[in-house]
C-alpha positions, 0 to 999 in steps of 0.5 A, spaced: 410 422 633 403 423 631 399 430 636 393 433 633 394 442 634 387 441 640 392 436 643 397 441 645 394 445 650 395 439 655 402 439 654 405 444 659 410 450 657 415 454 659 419 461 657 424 460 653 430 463 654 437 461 652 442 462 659 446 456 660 449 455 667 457 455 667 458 452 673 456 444 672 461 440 676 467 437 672 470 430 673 475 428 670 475 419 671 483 418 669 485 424 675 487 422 682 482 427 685 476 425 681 473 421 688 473 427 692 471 431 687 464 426 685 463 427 693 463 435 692 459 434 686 453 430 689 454 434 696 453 440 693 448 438 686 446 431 686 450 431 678 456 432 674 459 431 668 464 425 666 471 426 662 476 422 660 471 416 661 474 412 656 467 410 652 470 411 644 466 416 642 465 411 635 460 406 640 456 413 642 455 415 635 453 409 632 447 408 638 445 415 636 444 413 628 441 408 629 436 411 635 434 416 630 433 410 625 428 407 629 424 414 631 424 416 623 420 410 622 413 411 620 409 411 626 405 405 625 412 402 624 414 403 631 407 402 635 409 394 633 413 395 639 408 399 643 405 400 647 410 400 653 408 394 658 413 398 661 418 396 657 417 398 649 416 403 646 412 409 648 410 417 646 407 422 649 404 419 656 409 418 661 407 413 666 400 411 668 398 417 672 397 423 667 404 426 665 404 428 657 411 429 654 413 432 649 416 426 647 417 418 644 422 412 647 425 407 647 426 403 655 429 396 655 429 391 661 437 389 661 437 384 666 436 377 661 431 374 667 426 379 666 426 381 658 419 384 656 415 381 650 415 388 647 423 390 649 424 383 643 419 387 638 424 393 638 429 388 635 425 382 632 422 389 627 429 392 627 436 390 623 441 387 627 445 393 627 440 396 633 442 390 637 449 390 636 450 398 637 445 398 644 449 391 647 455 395 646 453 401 648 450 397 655 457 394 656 460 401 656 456 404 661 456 398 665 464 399 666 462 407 667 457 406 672 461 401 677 468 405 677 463 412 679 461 408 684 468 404 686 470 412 686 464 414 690 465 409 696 473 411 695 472 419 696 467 417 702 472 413 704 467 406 706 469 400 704 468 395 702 469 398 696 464 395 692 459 397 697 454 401 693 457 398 686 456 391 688 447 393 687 448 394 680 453 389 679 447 383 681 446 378 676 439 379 678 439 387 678 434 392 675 438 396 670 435 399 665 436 402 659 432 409 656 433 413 649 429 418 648 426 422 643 424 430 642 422 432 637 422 440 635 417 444 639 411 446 633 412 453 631 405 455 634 407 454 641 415 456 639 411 463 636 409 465 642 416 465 645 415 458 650 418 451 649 415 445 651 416 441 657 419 435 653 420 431 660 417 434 666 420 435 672 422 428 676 428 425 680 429 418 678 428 413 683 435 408 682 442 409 685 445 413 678 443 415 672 449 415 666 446 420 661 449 422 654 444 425 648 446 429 641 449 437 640 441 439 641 440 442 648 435 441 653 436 439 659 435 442 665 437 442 672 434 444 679 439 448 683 438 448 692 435 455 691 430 452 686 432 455 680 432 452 673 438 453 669 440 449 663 445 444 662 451 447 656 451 440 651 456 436 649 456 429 646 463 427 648 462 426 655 456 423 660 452 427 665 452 423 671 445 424 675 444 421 683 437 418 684 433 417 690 437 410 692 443 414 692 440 419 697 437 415 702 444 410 701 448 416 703 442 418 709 442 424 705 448 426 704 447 426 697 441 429 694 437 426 687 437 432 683 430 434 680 431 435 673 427 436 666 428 436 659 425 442 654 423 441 646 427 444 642 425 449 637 428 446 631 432 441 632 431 433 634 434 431 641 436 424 642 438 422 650 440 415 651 440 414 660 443 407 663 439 408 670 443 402 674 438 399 679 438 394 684 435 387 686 428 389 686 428 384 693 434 389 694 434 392 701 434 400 701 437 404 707 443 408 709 449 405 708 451 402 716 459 403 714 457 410 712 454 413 719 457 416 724 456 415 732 448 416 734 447 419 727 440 417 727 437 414 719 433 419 716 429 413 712 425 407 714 428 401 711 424 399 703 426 394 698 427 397 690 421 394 688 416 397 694 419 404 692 418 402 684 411 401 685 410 407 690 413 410 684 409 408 678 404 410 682 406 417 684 405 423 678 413 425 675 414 431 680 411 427 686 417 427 692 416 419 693 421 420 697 417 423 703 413 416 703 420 413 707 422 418 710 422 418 719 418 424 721 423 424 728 428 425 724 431 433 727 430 438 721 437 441 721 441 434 722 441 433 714 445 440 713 449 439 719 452 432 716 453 435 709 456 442 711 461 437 715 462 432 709 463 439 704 468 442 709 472 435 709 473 434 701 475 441 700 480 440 704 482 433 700 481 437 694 486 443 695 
């Protein structure tokens, strides 16, 4: 990745700092109590992290290789695969309203009826290898995101339970596959004790988000007080990300965490993101199974493709959420829904 020294003053910054947050969910998938506890994780902070999920760690390790392959490439070898249509390859611009990042990738189309031209460069340019470790990896994180799921609707105790599964699990569905790469922060802006915002602050608009990246640190979340704190890496396990669908599923149970990611100051970091999306003819509204007597929705109904394009049109720190909301809504009755779903799972977990 190519940025001339002016370009960078219109990359935003940050002050650095070191802190790492110690109080991330854990859930362990081979534990009975893991539904209850993906309940409580996405109550209390919309994110988590994923153990036990049984993807070998060779299959995660292989991808990883072969992504920092593709992006050590020269740069107008990877720009055959750009620019992104959305899909290919891109850098710096992220989306098409003005946000920089710090940043190259990689975004895939999975479903084989929407395959973008420039998705079929990546591997037309790149060996066989490529192909063959991110299909494999694809298929992983397919099983991962369904049984989270299937566990979701278990620890919310709805049934059927592939209700929220079976979206992803479409054969038309809208999945969609992301590696990114961060690039160590210039020593003219790590000199000055600021980190640069590698991906600025969004929430991602599908159901979930299973997120993986190398030992290099980055990634940071927004807590309810809105305090950022960073996420302490590991390479072994994923970090589970509620979206924007997920809450308006859930009437606001659930809440899509904001979060971003900083450019380190010496070392490349590498993420790979299985965002599980819907249909895009697929209706998005509370879940009928899920809402209690004379609960009143907090959203008007809106199929994935309407909110995928209020989100390509909207800046990355935009609440595109707030276009589908009902302004009739009672302001306390979300906090009272989820201090009743809290108190519930803490009993089913102790």
């Amino acid at each position: 990745m190519v940025v001339s020294q002016p370009a960078l003053n219109q990359f935003l910054t940050c002050k650095q700092t070191t802190t790492k947050f110690t109080g991330i969910p854990e859930v362990d998938l081979s534990k009975p109590e893991a539904k209850a506890l993906i309940v409580k994780a996405c109550q209390e902070f919309g994110f988590f992290k994923l153990v036990n999920h049984g993807v070998p760690l060779d299959c995660m390790v292989n991808l990883e290789n072969e992504a920092f392959k593709f992006f050590n490439q020269t740069q107008s070898e990877k720009a055959k695969a750009g620019p992104p249509d959305p899909f290919g390859y891109g850098s710096v611009r992220i989306g098409s309203k003005g946000d920089l990042g710090w940043i190259e990738y990689i975004l895939l189309n999975i479903n084989p009826d929407i395959i973008s031209s420039q998705s079929l460069l990546i591997f037309r340019e790149n060996p066989e290898l490529f192909r063959c470790a991110v299909e494999e990896y694809i298929s992983e994180m397919k099983r991962v995101c369904y049984q989270v799921l299937e566990l979701m609707a278990d620890g919310l105790e709805i049934e059927p339970r592939d209700v929220l599964s079976k979206l992803p699990r479409n054969e038309k569905s809208d999945c969609c596959f992301r590696m990114n790469h961060y690039p160590p922060c210039p020593e003219a802006i790590a000199a000055k004790g600021r980190h640069l915002i590698g991906f600025g602050e969004h929430t991602d608009p599908h159901i979930i988000s299973v997120l993986r990246s190398n030992n290099t640190s980055g990634l940071q979340i927004s807590l309810r007080d809105g305090t950022w704190v960073s996420v302490p890496t590991d390479h072994t396990s994923f970090f589970i990300i509620a979206g924007d669908s997920l809450q308006v599923l859930t009437n606001g149970r659930f809440k899509s965490v904001k979060h971003r990611v900083l450019a380190g100051t010496s070392k490349s970091r590498v993420s790979m993101i299985y965002f599980a999306g819907p249909p895009l003819s697929e209706k998005i509204a509370p879940l009928p199974c899920l809402m209690r007597k004379e609960e009143e929705n907090l959203y008007k109904e809106f199929t994935w493709s309407e909110y995928k394009k209020a989100a390509y049109k909207s800046r990355l720190a935009d609440n595109r959420l707030c276009l589908f909301e009902k302004s009739s809504t009672p302001p306390n009755q979300l906090n009272k829904m989820r201090e009743t779903d809290q108190n519930a799972q803490v009993k089913k977990v102790f």
